[in-house]
C-alpha positions in Angstrom: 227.3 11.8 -48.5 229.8 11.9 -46.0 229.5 10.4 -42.4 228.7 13.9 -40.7 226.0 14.6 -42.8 224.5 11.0 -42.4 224.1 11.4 -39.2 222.5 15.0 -39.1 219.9 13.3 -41.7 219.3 10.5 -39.3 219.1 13.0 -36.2 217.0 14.9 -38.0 214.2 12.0 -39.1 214.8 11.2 -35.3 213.4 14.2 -33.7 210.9 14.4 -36.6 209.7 10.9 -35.6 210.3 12.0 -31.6 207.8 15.3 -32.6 205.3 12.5 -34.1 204.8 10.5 -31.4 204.5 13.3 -28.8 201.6 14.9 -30.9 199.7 11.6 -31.7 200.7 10.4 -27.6 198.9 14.2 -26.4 196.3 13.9 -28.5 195.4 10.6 -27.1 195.7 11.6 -23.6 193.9 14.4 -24.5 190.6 12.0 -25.8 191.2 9.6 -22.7 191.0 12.4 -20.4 187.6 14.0 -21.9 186.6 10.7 -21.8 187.0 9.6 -18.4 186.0 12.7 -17.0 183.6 14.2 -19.2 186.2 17.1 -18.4 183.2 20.7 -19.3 185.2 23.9 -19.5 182.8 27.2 -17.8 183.9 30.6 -19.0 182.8 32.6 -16.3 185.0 35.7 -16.8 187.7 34.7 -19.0 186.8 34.2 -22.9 188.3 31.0 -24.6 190.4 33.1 -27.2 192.2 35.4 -24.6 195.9 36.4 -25.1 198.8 35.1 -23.1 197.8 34.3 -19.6 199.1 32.7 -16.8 196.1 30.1 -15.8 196.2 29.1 -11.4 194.5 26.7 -10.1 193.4 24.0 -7.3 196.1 21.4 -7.5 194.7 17.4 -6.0 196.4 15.2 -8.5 199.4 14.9 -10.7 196.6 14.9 -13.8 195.3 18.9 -12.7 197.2 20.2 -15.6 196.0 18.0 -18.3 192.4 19.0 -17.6 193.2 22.3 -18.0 195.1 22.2 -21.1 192.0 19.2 -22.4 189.4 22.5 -22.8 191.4 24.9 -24.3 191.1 26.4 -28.0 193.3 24.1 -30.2 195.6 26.9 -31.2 195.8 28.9 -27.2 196.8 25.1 -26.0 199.6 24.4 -28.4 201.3 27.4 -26.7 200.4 26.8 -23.4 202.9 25.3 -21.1 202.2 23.1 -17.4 204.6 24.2 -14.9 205.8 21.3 -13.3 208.4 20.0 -11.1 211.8 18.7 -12.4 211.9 15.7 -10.0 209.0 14.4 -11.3 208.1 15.2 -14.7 212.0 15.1 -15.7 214.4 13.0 -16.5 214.2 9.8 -18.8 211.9 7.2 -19.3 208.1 7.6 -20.0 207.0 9.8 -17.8 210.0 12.3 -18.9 208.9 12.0 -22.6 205.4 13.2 -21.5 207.0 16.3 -19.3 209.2 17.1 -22.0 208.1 16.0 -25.3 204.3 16.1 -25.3 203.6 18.7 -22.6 207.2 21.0 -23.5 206.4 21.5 -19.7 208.4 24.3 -18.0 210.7 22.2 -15.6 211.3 23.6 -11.9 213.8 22.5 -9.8 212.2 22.7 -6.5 215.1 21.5 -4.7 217.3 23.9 -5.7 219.4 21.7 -5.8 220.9 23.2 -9.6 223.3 26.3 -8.4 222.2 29.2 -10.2 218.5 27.6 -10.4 215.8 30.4 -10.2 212.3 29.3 -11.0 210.6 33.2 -11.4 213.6 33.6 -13.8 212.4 29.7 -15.4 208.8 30.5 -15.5 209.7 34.3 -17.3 211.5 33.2 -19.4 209.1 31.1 -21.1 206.4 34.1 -21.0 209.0 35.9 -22.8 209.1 33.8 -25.4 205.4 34.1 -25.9 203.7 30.6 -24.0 201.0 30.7 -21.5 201.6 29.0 -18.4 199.7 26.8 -15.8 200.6 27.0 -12.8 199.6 25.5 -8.9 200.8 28.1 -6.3 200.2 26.0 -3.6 202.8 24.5 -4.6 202.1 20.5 -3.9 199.0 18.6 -4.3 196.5 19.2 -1.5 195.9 16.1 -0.1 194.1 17.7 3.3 190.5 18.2 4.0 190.9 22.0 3.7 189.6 23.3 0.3 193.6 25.7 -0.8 196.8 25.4 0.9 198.3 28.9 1.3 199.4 30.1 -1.9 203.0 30.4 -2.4 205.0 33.5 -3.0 206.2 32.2 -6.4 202.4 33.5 -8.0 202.8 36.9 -6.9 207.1 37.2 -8.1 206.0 36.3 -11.2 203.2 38.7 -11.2 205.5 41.2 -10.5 208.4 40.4 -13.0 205.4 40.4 -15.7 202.8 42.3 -14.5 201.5 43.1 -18.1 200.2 39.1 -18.5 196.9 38.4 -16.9 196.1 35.6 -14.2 193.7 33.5 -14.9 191.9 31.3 -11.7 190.5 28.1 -12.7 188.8 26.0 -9.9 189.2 22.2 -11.4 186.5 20.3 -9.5 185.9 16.4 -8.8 189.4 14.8 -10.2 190.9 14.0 -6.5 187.5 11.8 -7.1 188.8 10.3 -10.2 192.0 9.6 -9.4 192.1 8.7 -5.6 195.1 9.3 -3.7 196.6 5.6 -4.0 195.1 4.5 -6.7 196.5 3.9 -10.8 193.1 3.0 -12.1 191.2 6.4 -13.1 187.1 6.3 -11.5 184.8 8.1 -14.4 183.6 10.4 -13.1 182.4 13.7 -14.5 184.7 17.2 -13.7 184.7 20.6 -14.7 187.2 23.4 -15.0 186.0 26.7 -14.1 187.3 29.6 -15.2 187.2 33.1 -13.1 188.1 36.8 -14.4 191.4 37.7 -15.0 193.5 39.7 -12.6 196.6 41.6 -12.3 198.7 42.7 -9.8 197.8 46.6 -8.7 200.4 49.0 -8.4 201.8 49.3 -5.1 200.0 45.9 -4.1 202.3 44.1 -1.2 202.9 40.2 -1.4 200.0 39.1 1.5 197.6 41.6 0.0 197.9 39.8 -4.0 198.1 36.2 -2.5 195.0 37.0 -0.5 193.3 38.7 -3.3 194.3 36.0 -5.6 193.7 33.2 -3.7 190.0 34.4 -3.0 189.6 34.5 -6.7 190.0 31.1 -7.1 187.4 30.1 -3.9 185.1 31.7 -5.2 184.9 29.5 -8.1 184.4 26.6 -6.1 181.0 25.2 -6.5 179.0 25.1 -3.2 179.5 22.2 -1.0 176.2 20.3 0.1 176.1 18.5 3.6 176.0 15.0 1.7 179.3 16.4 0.1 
């Protein structure tokens, strides 16, 4: 065998074995988070086996996404991607293996720093090639006492550049509780991701009328509040 096709042998075992560890590391922190969180999925108006979708939620902690993804039909979650930021869930190192490798999260550079870097362009593209998304359109963790941050107008660009895939709000309650702001060590505590009815953008619907009508869709998810709470 000559030298050129050892190596392509030995790449390929090496992404074979890369592939390996991904799946067995996802499917572990798939088990740890059902675990520590008891993590119940609620259909309210979206049924599990639905089509491609865009799923928008509440977004309190870095770990929002992996509840999400935790519930969903085995097959629907293998081709659903998080869409994360580059500067965080990028690069090297452990925590780019999990981005990249165990996720196949859709990178954002939210600097723009990239020239040429367009994150509706990112995001469609990987609709095009057939993957769900989630996605936070506040567009940073909420941290604040208020219960959503504006929405961003990234939700309702890619609503409009694919208006034929339907949104779906999930209100993820309880894991700021789990994983306090500050804190490495996870609480157990039990959560829940509820899911609301799909929606799509109407024809002729401006940006502040969507992002309203959108971002009421996902309060209205939120369980009510008691005064102890």
């Amino acid at each position: 065998m000559t030298e050129t096709g050892l190596d392509d042998r030995n790449r390929r075992r090496g992404n074979a074995l890369r592939r390996g560890v991904a799946e067995l590391t996802g499917a572990g922190i798939r088990i740890f988070a059902r675990l520590i969180t008891a993590v119940q999925p609620e259909w309210r108006g979206a049924a599990p086996f639905g089509g491609q979708r865009i799923y928008y939620a509440n977004h309190a902690s870095h770990g929002d996404f992996i509840l999400i993804w935790s519930v969903l039909p085995a097959r629907h979650r293998q081709r659903t991607r998080p869409v994360a930021g580059a500067d965080y869930w990028g690069g090297g190192g452990l925590r780019g293996f999990v981005g990249s490798d165990v996720f196949n999260a859709v990178l954002i550079d939210r600097t723009r720093a990239t020239p040429g870097s367009d994150p509706i362009a990112t995001m469609a593209g990987a609709l095009d090639g057939g993957d769900s998304l989630i996605l936070f359109p506040e567009g940073t963790r909420n941290l604040t006492d208020e219960a959503l941050l504006p929405f961003k107008a990234g939700l309702y660009h890619l609503a409009h550049a694919r208006p034929d895939v339907e949104l779906v709000p999930v209100w993820i309650e309880n894991l700021n509780r789990v994983m306090p702001k500050g804190e490495f060590v996870p609480v157990p505590l039990m959560c829940k991701t509820i899911f609301g009815t799909p929606l799509r953008l109407q024809p002729d619907e401006g940006k502040a009328e969507f992002l309203t009508r959108a971002q009421a869709a996902l309060l209205a998810l939120r369980p009510q509040q008691t005064e102890a709470e």
